[in-house]
N, C-alpha and C positions, 0 to 999 in steps of 0.2 A: 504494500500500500504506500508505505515512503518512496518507493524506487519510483513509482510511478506516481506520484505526487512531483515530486524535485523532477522527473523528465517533462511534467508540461510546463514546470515553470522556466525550466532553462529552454523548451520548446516553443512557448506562446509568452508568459508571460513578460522575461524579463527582453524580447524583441520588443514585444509591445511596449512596456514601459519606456525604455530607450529611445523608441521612437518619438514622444510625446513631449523629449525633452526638447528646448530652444534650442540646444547646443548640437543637436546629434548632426550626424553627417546625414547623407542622399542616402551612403550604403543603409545605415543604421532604420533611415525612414523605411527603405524600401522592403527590409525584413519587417519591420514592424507591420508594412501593411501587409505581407504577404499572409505573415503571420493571422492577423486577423481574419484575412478573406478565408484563409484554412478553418481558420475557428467560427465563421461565420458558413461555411457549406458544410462543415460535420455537424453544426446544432440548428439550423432553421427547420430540416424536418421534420425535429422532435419537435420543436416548438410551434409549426405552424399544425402539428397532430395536436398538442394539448389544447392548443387556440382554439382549433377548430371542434374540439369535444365541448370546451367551455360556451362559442358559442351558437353549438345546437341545444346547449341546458338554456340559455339565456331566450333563445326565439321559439321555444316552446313553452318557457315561463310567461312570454310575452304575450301568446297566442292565449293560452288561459288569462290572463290578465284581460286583453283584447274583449275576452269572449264574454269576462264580468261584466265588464263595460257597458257594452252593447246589450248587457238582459239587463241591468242597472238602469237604462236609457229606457228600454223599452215598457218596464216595469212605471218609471215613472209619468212615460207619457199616457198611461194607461192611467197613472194616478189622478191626471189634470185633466183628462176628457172626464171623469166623475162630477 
């Protein structure tokens, strides 16, 4: 678990950081971005998989929500034709 801890940080991490400094060189930026677009295509599919679980919870919350509404609205104008 250490071994592979210290290889992303000598992998990803300490490119990225270097990078961000005012002082670093072109070489220095240019691992840091490399670095990142690395780290950015190994984690977007997990992350655009959680999103997208999240939100199909969210528009079928919505959809009951929606649907209160709508018998709430209907209910009332029922109330005011009385």
């Amino acid at each position: 678990m250490v071994s592979k801890l210290w290889q992303c940080a000598i992998r990803y991490s300490k490119p990225i950081l270097q990078s961000r400094d005012a002082k670093s060189s072109s070489k220095e930026q240019e691992s840091g971005v490399s670095a990142m677009e690395s780290l950015h295509r190994q984690y977007l599919p997990i992350i655009l998989r959680s999103m997208k679980v999240d939100v199909l919870k969210r528009i079928a919350s919505q959809e009951d929500l929606t649907n209160t509404i709508l018998f709430a609205m209907v209910d009332y104008t029922d109330f005011v034709k009385i």
